[in-house]
C-alpha positions in Angstrom: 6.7 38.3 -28.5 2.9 38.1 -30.0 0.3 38.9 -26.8 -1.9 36.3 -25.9 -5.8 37.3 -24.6 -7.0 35.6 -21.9 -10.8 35.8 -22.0 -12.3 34.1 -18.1 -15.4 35.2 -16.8 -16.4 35.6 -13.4 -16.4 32.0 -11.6 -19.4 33.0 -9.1 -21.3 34.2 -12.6 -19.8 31.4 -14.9 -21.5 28.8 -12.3 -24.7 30.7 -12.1 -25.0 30.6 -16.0 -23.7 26.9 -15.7 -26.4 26.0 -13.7 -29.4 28.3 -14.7 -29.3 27.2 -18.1 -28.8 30.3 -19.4 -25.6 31.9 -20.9 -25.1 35.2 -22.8 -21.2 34.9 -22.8 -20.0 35.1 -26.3 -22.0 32.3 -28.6 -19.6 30.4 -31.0 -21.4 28.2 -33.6 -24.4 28.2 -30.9 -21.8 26.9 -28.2 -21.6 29.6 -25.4 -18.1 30.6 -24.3 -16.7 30.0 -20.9 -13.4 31.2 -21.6 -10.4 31.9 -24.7 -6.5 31.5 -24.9 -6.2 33.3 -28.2 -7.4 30.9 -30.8 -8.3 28.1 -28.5 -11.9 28.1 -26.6 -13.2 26.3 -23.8 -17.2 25.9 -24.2 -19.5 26.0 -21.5 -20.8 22.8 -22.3 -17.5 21.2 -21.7 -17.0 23.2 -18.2 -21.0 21.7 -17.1 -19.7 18.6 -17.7 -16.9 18.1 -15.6 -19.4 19.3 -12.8 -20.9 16.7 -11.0 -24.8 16.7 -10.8 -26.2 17.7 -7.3 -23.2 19.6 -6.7 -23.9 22.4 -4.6 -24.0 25.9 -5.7 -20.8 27.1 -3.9 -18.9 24.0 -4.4 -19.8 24.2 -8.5 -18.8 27.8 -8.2 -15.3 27.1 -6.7 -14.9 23.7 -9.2 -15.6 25.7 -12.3 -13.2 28.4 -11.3 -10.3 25.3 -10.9 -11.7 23.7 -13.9 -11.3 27.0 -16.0 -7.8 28.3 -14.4 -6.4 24.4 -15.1 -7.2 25.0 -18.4 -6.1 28.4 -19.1 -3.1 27.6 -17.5 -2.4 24.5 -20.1 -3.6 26.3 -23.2 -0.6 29.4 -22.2 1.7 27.1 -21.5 1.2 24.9 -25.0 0.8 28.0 -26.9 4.2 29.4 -25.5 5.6 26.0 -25.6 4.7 25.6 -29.3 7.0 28.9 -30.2 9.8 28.2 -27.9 10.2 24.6 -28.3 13.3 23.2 -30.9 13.1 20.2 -32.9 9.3 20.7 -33.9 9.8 18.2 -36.5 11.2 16.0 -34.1 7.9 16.2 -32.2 5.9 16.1 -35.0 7.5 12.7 -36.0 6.8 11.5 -32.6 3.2 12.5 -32.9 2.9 10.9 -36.1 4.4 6.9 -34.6 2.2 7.1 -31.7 -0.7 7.5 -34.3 0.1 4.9 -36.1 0.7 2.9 -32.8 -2.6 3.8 -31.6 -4.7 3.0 -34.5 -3.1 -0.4 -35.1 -3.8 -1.4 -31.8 -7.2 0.0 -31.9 -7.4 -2.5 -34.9 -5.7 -4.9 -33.9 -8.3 -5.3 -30.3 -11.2 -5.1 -32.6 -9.7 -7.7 -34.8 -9.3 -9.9 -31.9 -13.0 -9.1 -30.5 -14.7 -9.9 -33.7 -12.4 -13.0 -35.1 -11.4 -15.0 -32.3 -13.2 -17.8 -31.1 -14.1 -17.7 -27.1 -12.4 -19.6 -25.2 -14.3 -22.5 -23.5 -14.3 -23.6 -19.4 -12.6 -26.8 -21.5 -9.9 -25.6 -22.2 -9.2 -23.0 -19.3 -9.5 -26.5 -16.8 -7.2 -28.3 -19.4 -4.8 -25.1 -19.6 -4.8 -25.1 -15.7 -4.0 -28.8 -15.7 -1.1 -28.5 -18.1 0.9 -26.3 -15.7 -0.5 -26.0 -12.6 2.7 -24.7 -11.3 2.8 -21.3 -12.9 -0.3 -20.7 -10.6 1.0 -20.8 -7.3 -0.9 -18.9 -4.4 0.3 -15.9 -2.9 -1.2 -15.8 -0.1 -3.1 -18.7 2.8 -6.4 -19.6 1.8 -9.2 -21.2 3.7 -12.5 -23.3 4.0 -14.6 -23.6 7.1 -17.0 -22.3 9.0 -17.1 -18.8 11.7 -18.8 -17.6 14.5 -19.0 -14.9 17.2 -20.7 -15.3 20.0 -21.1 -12.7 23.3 -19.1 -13.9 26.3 -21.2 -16.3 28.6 -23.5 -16.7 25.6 -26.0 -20.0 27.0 -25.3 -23.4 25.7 -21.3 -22.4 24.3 -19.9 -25.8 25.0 -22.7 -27.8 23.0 -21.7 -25.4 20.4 -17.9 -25.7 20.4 -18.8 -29.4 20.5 -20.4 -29.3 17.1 -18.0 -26.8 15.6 -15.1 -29.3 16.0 -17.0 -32.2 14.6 -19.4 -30.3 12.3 -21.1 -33.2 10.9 -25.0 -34.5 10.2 -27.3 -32.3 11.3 -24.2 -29.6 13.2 -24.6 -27.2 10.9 -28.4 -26.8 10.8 -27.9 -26.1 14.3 -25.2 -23.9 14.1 -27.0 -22.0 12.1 -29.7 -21.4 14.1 -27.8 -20.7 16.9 -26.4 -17.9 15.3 -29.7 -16.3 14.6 -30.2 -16.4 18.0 -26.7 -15.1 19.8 -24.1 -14.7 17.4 -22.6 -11.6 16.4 -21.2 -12.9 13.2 -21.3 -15.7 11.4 -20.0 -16.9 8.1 -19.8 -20.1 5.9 -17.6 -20.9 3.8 -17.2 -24.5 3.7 -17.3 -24.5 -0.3 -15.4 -21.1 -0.9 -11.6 -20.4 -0.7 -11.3 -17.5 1.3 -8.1 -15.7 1.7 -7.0 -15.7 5.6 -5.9 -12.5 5.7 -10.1 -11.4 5.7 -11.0 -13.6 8.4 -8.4 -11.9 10.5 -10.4 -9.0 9.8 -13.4 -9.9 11.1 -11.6 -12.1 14.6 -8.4 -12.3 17.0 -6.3 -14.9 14.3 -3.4 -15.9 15.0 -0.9 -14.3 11.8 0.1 -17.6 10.7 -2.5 -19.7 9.5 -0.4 -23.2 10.8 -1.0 -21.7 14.1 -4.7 -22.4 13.7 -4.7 -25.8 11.7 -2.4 -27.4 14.8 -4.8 -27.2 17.0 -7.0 -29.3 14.7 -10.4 -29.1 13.1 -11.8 -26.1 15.8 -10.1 -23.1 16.5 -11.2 -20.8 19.8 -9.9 -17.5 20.7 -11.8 -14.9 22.9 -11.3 -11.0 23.8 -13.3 -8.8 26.3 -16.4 -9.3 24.4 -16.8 -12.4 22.3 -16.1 -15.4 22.0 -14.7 -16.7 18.0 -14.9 -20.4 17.0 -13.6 -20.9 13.6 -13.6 -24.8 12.1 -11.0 -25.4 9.4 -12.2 -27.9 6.7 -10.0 -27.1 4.2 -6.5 -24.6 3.8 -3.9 -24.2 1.7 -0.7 -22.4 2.0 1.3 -19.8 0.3 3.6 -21.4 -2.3 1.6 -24.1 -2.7 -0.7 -24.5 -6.3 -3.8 -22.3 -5.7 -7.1 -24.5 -5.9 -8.8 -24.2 -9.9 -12.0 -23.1 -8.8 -10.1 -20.3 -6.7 -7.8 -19.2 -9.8 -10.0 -20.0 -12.5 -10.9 -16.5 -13.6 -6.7 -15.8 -13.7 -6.6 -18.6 -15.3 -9.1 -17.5 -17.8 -7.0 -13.7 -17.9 -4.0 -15.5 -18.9 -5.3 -18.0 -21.4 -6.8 -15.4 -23.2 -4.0 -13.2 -23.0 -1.8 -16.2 -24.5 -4.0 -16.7 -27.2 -5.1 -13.3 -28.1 -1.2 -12.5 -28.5 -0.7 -15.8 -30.6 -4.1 -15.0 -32.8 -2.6 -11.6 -33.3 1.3 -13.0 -34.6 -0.6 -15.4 -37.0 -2.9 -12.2 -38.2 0.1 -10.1 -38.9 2.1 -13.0 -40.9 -0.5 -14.1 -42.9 -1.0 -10.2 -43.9 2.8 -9.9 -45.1 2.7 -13.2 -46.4 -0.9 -12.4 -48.6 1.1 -8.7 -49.7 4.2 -9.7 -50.5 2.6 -12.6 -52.8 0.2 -9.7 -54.2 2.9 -7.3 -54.8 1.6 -4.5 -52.2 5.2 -4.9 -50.7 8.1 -4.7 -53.0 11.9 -5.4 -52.3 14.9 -3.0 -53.6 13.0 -0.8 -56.0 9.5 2.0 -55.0 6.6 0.2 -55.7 5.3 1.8 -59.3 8.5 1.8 -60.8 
């Protein structure tokens, strides 16, 4: 069995060179050394850079020694690996078809960035019209207003009164009152907003219906506050989620639809344009 060297140096000193900018280890092609498996070397370049900046002296000492025995560790096993293995060709083959996978796809997304036209708001609304039941909500979402207020807060019932109606000039002075004595406060009145959040910021109910059948106002209160949350809008899991609250999936999937159309088209007009050129051949090498 051929021996394998092992070249590591020290991690305290490896870190210390690291970070003092100095290295005498063994230079290779002006790269210093930080460790060798045999033929395969490990610069010290490559070992500063998986080192976070600002790390601190004993932690960089203790990350370079992991960093360096990690790959050690991978370069024995490979190089054993590589003489023990069977079906080398096999591998090799492998290698080879994930290659060619790789840089046709590499291609093939550059292709796509440079020659495809963008895709407008137009015709992500009209895409979203044409089907809005393949974009159905997941989860309950919500419009409205919310606010937390301390128990016995002065002037509570003039502001559960305006919650519930929340119209005119309500929401100026909700807003104001919540400078004063809220705890939180939140508007949402023109933004869906899952339900599951709000239940992370008050006492909710789990079920969303349990809110909206109470009405327009919803109060709950716990040892410290008291949580008014007005409803102007919901939707419910299962039902078609709201355009301007799916649009950018929308968008994904459009795209995505298009992008693997624009690549089908690319690949048949380039066997169409070889075959007619001769580049591909039928029954017979090409050249003969």
């Amino acid at each position: 069995m051929r021996f394998i060297e092992v070249v590591i140096s020290s991690s305290f000193a490896l870190a210390m060179l690291l970070f003092s900018g100095c290295s005498k280890l063994v230079p290779d092609n002006g790269r210093a050394v930080a460790a060798s498996v045999g033929n395969d070397v490990l610069y010290m370049d490559e070992v500063s850079a998986a080192v976070p900046a600002g790390t601190a002296a004993e932690d960089s000492a203790r990350m370079v020694q992991d960093y360096v025995r990690r790959w050690a560790t991978d370069a024995i096993m490979y190089d054993k690996a590589r003489r023990n293995v069977k079906n080398s060709d096999e591998i090799d083959d492998m290698v080879e078809r994930y290659r060619r996978s790789l840089t046709i796809y590499r291609y093939q997304q550059d292709y796509v960035a440079e020659r495809m036209p963008d895709i407008t708001d137009d015709e992500v609304l009209e895409f979203y019209r044409a089907d809005t039941s393949r974009f159905v909500l997941k989860e309950d979402i919500v419009r409205g207003v919310m606010i937390a207020v301390p128990l016995g807060v002065s002037g509570l019932d003039e502001l559960a009164r305006r919650m519930r109606r929340l119209d005119g000039d309500d929401l100026e002075f909700i807003e104001k009152f919540s400078y004063k004595n809220a705890v939180s406060y939140d508007y949402f009145a023109d933004t869906w907003v899952a339900y599951r959040t709000l239940r992370r910021k008050m006492p909710l109910p789990e079920k969303l219906s349990d809110i909206v059948a109470h009405g327009a106002m919803y109060e709950v209160r716990d040892s410290s506050s008291v949580y008014l949350i007005h409803v102007s809008g919901y939707r419910m899991s299962g039902s078609p989620a709201p355009f301007e609250y799916i649009s950018s999936k929308v968008r994904e999937v459009l795209y995505n639809k298009r992008k693997k159309d624009f690549i089908i088209e690319f690949e048949r007009t380039l066997y169409n344009n070889a075959v007619e050129s001769g580049k591909v051949t039928f029954g017979q090498k090409s050249g003969n």
